[in-house]
C-alpha positions as a Markdown table, in Angstrom:
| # | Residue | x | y | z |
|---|---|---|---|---|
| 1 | Unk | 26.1 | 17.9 | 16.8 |
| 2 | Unk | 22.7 | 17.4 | 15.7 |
| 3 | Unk | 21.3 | 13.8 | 14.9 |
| 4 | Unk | 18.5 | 12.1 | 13.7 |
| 5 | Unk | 18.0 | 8.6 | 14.5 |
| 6 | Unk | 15.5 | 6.5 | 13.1 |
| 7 | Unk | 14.0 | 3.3 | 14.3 |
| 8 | Unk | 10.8 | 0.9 | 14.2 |
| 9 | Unk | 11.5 | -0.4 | 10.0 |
| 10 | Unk | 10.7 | -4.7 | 9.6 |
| 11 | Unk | 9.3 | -6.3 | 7.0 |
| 12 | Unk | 5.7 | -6.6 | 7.0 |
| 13 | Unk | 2.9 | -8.4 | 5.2 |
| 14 | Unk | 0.4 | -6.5 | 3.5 |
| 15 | Unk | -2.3 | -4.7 | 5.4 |
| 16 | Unk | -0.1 | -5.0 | 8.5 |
| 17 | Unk | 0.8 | -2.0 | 10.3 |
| 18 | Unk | 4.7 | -0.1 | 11.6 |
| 19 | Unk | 5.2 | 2.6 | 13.7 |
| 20 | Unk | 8.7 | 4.7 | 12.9 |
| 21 | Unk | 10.4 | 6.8 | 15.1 |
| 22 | Unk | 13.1 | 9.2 | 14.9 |
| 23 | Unk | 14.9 | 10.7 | 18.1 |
| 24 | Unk | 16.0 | 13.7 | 17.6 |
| 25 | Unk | 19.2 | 15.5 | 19.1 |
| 26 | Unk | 18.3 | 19.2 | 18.5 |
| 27 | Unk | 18.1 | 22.2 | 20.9 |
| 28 | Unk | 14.6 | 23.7 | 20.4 |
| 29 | Unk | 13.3 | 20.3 | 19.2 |
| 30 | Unk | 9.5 | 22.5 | 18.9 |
| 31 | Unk | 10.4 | 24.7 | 17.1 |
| 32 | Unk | 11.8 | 22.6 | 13.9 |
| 33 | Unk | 9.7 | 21.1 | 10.9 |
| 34 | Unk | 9.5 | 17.5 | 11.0 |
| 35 | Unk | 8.8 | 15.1 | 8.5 |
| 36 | Unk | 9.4 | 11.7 | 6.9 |
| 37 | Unk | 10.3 | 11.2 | 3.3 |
| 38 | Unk | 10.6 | 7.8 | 1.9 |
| 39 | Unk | 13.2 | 6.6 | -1.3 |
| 40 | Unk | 12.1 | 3.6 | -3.2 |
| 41 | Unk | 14.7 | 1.5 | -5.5 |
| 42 | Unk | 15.5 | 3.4 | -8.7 |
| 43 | Unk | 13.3 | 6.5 | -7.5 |
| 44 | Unk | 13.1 | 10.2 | -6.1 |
| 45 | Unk | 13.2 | 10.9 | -2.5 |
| 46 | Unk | 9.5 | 11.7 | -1.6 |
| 47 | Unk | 7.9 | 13.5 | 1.0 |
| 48 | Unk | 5.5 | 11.6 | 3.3 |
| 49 | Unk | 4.3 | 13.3 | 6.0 |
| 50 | Unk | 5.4 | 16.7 | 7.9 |
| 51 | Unk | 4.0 | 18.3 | 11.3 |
| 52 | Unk | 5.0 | 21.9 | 11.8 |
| 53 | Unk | 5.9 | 23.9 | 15.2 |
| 54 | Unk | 2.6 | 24.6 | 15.5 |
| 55 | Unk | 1.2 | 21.2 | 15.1 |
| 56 | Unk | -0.1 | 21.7 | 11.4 |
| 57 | Unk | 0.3 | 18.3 | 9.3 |
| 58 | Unk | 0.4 | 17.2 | 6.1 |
| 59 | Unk | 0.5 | 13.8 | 3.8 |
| 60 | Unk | 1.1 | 12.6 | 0.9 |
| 61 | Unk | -1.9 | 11.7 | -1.0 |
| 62 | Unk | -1.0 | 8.3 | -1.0 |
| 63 | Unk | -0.8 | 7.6 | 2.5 |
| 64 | Unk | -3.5 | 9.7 | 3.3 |
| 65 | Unk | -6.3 | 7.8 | 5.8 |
| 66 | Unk | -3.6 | 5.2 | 6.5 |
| 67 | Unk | -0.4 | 7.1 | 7.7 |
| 68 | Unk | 0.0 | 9.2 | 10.5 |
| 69 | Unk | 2.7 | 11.5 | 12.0 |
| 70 | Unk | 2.8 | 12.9 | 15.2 |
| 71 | Unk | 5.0 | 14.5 | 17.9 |
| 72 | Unk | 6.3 | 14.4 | 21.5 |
| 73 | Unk | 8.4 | 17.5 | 21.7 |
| 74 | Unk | 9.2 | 16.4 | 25.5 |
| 75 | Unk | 10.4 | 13.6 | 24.4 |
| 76 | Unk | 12.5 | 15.0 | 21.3 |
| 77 | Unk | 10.8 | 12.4 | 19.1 |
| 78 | Unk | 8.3 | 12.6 | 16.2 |
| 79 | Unk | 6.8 | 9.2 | 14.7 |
| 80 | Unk | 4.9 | 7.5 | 11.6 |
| 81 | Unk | 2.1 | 5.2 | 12.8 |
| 82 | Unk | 1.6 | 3.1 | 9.3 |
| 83 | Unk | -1.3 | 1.0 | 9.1 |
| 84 | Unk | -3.2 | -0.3 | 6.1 |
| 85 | Unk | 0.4 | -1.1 | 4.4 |
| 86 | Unk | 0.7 | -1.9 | 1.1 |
| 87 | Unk | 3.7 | -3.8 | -1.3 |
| 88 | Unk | 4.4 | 0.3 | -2.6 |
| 89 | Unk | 5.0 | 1.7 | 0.5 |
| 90 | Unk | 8.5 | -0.5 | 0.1 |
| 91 | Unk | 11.0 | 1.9 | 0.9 |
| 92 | Unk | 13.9 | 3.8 | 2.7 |
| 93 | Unk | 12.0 | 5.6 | 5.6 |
| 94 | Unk | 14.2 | 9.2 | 6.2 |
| 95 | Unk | 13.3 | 11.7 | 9.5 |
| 96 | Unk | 13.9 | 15.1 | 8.8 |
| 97 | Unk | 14.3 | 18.3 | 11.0 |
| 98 | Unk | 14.1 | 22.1 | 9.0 |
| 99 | Unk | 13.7 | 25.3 | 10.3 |
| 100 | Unk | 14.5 | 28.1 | 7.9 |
| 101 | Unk | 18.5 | 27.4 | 6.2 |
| 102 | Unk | 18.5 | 24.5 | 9.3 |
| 103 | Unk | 18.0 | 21.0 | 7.6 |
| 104 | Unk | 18.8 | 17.6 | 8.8 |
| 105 | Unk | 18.7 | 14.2 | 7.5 |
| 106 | Unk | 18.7 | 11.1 | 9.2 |
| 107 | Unk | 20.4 | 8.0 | 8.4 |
| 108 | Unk | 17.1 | 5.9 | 7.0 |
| 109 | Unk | 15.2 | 2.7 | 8.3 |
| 110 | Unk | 14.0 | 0.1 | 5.6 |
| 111 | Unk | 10.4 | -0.7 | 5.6 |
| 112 | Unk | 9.8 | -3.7 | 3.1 |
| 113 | Unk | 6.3 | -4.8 | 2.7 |
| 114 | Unk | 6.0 | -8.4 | 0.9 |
| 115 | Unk | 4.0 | -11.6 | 1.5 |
């Protein structure tokens, strides 16, 4: 049974910094999509940040310069280095894992940033 489980969400002031993780338990962990998405009270789920297969990444464009996902496939495990927060980037914090109809949620890890 595959599971995602995400870890590393506090509350933080602003400007300070988080780093998320998500362990993974998939068979061919390199081979998957992964990304974070993030759900704020009263909105859509957004995406975040995704790294490919092949190592390609992209970011939202507000996160962009201050987020930053990245892999260990050895270790199953793909993270969100957050620094530069600010009181908008208050939100669920969701890992997913998608390779073609394959697609996998995690459970979510708050990230609340507030003075």
């Amino acid at each position: 049974q595959v599971q995602l489980v995400e870890s590393g969400g506090d509350l933080v002031q602003p400007g300070g910094s988080l780093r998320l993780s998500c362990a993974a338990s998939i068979s061919s962990f390199s081979t998957y999509t992964m990304a974070w998405y993030r759900q704020a009270p009263g909105k859509q789920r957004e995406l975040v940040a995704a790294t490919t297969n092949y190592g390609r990444t992209n970011y939202a464009d507000s996160v962009k310069g201050r987020f930053t996902i990245s892999r260990d496939n050895a270790k199953n495990t793909v993270y969100l280095q957050m620094n530069s927060l600010k009181p908008e980037d208050t939100a669920v914090y969701y890992c997913n894992a998608n390779k073609g109809s394959r697609n996998y949620w995690g459970q979510g890890t708050q990230v609340t940033v507030s003075s």
